[in-house]
C-alpha positions as CSV (number, residue, x, y, z in Angstrom):
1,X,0.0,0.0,0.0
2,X,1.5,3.4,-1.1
3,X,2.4,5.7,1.9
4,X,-0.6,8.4,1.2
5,X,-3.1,5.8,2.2
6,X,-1.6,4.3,5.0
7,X,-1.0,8.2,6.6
8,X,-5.1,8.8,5.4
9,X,-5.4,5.9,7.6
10,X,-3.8,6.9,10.3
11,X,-5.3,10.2,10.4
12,X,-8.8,8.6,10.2
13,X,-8.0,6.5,13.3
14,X,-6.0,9.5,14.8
15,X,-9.8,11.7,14.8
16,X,-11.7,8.7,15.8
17,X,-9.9,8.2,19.1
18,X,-10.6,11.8,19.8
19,X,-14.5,11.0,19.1
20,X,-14.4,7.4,21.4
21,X,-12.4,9.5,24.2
22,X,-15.5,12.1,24.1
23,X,-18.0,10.0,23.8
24,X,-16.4,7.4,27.1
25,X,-16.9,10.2,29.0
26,X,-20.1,11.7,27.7
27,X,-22.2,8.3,27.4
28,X,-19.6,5.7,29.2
29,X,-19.2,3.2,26.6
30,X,-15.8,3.2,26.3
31,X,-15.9,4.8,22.6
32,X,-16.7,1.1,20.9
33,X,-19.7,2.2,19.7
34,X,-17.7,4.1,16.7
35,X,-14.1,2.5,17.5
36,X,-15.0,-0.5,15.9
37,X,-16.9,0.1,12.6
38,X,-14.3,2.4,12.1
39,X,-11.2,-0.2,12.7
40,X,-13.1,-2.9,10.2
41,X,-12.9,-0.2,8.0
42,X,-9.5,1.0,8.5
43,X,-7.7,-3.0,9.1
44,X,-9.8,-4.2,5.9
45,X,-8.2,-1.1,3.9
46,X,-5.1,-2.1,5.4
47,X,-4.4,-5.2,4.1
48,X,-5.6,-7.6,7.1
49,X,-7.3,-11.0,6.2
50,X,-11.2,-10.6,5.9
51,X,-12.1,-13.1,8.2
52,X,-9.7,-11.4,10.6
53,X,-10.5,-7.6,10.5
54,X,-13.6,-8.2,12.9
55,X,-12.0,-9.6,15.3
56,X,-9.0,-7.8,15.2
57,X,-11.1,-4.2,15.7
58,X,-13.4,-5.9,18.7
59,X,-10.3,-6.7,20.1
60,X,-8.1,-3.5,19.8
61,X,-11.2,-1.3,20.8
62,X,-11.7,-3.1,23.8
63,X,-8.3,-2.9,24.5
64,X,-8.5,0.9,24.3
65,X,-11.2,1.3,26.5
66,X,-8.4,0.4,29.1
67,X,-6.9,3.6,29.2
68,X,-9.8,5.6,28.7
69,X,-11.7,4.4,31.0
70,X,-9.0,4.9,33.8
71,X,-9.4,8.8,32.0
72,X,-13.4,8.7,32.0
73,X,-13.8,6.8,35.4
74,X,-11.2,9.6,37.4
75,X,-13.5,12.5,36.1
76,X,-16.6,10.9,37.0
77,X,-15.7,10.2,40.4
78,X,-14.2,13.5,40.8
79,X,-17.8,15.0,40.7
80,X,-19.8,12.2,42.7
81,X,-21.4,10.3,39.7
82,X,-19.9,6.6,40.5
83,X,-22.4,4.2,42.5
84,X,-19.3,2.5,44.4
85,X,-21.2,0.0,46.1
86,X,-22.9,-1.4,42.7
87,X,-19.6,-1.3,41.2
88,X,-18.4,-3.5,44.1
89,X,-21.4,-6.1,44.2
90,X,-21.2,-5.9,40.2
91,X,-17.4,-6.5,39.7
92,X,-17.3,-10.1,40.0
93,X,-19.9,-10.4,37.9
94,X,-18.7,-8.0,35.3
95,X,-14.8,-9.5,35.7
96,X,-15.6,-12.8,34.6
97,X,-18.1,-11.6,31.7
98,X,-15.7,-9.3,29.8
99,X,-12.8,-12.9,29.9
100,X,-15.4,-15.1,28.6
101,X,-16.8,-12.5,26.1
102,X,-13.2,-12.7,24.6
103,X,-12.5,-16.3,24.6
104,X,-16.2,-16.9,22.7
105,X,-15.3,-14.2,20.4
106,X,-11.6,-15.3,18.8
107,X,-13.9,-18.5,18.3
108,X,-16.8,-16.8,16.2
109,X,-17.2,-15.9,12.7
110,X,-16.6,-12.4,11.6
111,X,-20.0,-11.9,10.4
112,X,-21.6,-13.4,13.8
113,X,-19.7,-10.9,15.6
114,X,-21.1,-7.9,13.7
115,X,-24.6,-9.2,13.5
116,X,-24.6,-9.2,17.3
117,X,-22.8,-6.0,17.4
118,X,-25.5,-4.8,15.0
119,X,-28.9,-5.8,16.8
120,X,-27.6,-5.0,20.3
121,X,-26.6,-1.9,19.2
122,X,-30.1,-1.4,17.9
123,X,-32.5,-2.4,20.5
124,X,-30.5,-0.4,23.1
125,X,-31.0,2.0,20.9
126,X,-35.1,2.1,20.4
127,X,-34.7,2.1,24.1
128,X,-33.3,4.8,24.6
129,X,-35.0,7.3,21.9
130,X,-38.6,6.3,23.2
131,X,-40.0,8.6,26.2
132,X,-40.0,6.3,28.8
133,X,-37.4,7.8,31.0
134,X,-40.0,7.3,33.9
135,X,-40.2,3.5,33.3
136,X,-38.7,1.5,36.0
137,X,-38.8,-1.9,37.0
138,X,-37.4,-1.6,40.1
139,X,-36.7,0.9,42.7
140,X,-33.0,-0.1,43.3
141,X,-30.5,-1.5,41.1
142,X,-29.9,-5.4,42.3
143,X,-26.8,-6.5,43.8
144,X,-26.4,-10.3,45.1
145,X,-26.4,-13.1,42.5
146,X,-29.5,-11.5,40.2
147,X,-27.1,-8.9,40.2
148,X,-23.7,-10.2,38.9
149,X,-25.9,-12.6,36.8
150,X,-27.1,-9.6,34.6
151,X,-23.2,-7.9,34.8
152,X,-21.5,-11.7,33.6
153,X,-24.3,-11.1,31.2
154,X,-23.7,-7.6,30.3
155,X,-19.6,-8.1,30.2
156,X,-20.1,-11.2,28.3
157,X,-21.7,-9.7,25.3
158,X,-19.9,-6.5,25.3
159,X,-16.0,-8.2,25.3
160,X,-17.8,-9.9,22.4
161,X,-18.4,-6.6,20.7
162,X,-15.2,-5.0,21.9
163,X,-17.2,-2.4,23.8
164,X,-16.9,-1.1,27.3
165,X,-20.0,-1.9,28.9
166,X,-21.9,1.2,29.1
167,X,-23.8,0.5,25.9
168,X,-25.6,-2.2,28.2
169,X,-25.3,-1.1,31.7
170,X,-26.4,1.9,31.4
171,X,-30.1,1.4,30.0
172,X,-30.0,-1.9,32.7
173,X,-29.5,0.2,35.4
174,X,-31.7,3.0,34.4
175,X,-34.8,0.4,34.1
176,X,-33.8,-0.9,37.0
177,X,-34.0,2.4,39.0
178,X,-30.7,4.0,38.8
179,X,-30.2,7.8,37.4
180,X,-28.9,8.5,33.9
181,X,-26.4,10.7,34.6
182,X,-24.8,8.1,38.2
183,X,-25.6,5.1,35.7
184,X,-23.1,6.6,32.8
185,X,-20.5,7.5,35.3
186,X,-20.5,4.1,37.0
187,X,-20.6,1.8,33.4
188,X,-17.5,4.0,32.9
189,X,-15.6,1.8,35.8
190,X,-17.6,-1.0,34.6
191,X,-15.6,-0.8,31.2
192,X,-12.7,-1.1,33.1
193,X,-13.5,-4.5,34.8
194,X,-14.6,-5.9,31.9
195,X,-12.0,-5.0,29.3
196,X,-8.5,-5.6,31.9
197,X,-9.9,-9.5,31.0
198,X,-11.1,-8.9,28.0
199,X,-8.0,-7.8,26.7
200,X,-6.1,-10.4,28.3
201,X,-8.5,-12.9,26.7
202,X,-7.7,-11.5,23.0
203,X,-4.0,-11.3,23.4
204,X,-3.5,-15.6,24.6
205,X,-5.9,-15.8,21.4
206,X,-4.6,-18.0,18.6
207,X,-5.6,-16.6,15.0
208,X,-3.8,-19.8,13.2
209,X,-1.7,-17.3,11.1
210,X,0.4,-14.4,11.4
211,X,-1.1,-10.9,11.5
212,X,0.1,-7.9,10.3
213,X,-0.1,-4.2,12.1
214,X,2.3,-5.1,15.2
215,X,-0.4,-7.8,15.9
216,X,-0.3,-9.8,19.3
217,X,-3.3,-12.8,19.8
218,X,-5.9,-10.4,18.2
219,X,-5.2,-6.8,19.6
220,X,-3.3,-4.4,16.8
221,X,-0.9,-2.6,18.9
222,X,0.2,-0.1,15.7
223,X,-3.9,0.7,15.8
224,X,-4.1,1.0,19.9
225,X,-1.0,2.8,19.8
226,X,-3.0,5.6,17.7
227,X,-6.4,5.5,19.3
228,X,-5.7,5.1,23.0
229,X,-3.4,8.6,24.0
230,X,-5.9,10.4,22.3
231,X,-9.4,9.4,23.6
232,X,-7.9,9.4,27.0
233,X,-7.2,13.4,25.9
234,X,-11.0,13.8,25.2
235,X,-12.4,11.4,27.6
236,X,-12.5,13.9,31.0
237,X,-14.0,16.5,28.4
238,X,-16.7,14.0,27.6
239,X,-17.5,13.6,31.5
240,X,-17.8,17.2,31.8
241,X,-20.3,17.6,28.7
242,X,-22.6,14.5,30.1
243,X,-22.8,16.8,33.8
244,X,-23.5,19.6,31.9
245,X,-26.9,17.7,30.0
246,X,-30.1,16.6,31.0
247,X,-31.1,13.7,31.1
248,X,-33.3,13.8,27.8
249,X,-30.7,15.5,26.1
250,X,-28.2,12.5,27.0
251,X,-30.3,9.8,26.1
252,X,-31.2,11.2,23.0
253,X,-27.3,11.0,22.0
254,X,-26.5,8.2,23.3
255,X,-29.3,6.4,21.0
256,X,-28.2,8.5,18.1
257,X,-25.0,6.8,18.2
258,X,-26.3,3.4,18.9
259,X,-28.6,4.2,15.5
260,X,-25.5,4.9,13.3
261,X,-23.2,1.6,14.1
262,X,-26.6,-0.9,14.0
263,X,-27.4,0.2,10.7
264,X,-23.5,0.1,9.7
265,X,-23.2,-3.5,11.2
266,X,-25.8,-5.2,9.7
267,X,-25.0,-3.8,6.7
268,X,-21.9,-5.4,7.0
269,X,-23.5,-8.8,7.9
270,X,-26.3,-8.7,5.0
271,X,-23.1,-8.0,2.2
């Protein structure tokens, strides 16, 4: 590939980890929600085996969510929006979710893992452009064994995905009768349980072959190296916009974005 592209490339993965930083710490999902159409993209331009670039972008972008959500989590907890005691009676739950997630991954098709990515993406998404901020199903977000149930469940699916959590957690513990604005502040520590063994899970992985772009197991360090210093840059910004929103407002965004990547994932699954 002549060196033009590979620097568009680079710049196009340079702008997106300033977009995933923001929106960690606006929404707390780690910035998957755009991180990984937009590695697919990048790694199939890049000369990556097909049946490889899913994988490889669901890794790396969980991988990234690392760093930023050290970044995101700091400034949330800085200004009181962190529901420690769910993050403790989640964080079994959530640890052993997000190193599963990764070991059923490297075993999946490429197209399996973007058609989940794709409907997940879209049904949190109706749920969270319809009015029905005032339904609850619960007065209290569960801890005990219902509780890390639903985070092995939640960290499960979104290791799969290579997101960090929040894209889950956040309208579970709304429905289940935690605030917006506490509910995005604490998936953003969730995304850190979940994606320390994640990642770990993706680097032991065996792809069967070698892989380009400074490739260990299935995370692209040359990629990671790119995205990660800059969405931790933008990531406290983010936390400061999601304070400064209402609650509508936040929702409305956070299902905007979760519109744009269903449509582009099953896209990619139907062609």
């Amino acid at each position: 590939m002549d060196p033009l592209p590979l620097w568009g490339l680079a710049l196009g993965l340079a702008a997106t980890g300033l977009f995933a930083g923001l929106l960690a710490g606006l929404l707390g999902v780690g910035g998957g929600i755009v991180l990984v159409p937009v590695l697919d993209f990048v790694l199939h331009e890049a000369g990556f085996p097909a049946a490889w670039c899913m994988h490889v972008a669901v890794a790396t972008s969980l991988a990234t969510v690392v760093p930023t959500a050290i970044s995101s989590s700091r400034a949330h907890h800085r200004r009181g929006a962190i529901d420690w005691s769910l993050a403790r009676a989640w964080a079994p739950g959530m640890i052993a979710g997000g190193l599963l997630g990764s070991l059923l991954a490297a075993r999946a098709q490429d197209v399996t893992l973007a058609a989940v990515f794709g409907v997940i993406a879209g049904v949190v998404a109706i749920k969270m452009f319809l009015p029905l901020d005032h339904l609850k199903f619960r007065e209290s977000v569960p801890r005990g064994l219902f509780g890390n149930l639903l985070a092995a469940g939640i960290g499960t699916v979104s290791a799969m995905i290579g997101i960090g959590g929040g894209s889950l957690s956040v309208p579970a513990m709304t429905l289940l009768g935690g605030s917006i604005h506490s509910a995005v502040g604490t998936a953003a520590f969730f995304g850190l349980l979940l994606a320390v063994p994640g990642t770990v899970g993706y680097l032991l992985a065996n792809p069967g072959e070698p892989l380009p772009g400074a490739t260990v197991g299935l995370v692209s360090f040359a990629a990671f190296a790119i995205v990660a210093p800059l969405s931790m840059i933008t990531a406290p910004l983010g936390a400061r916009l999601a304070h400064a929103l209402d609650r509508r407002t936040l929702a409305q965004i956070f299902g905007f974005f979760l519109c744009i990547v269903a449509v582009r994932m099953i896209y990619r699954t139907l062609t």
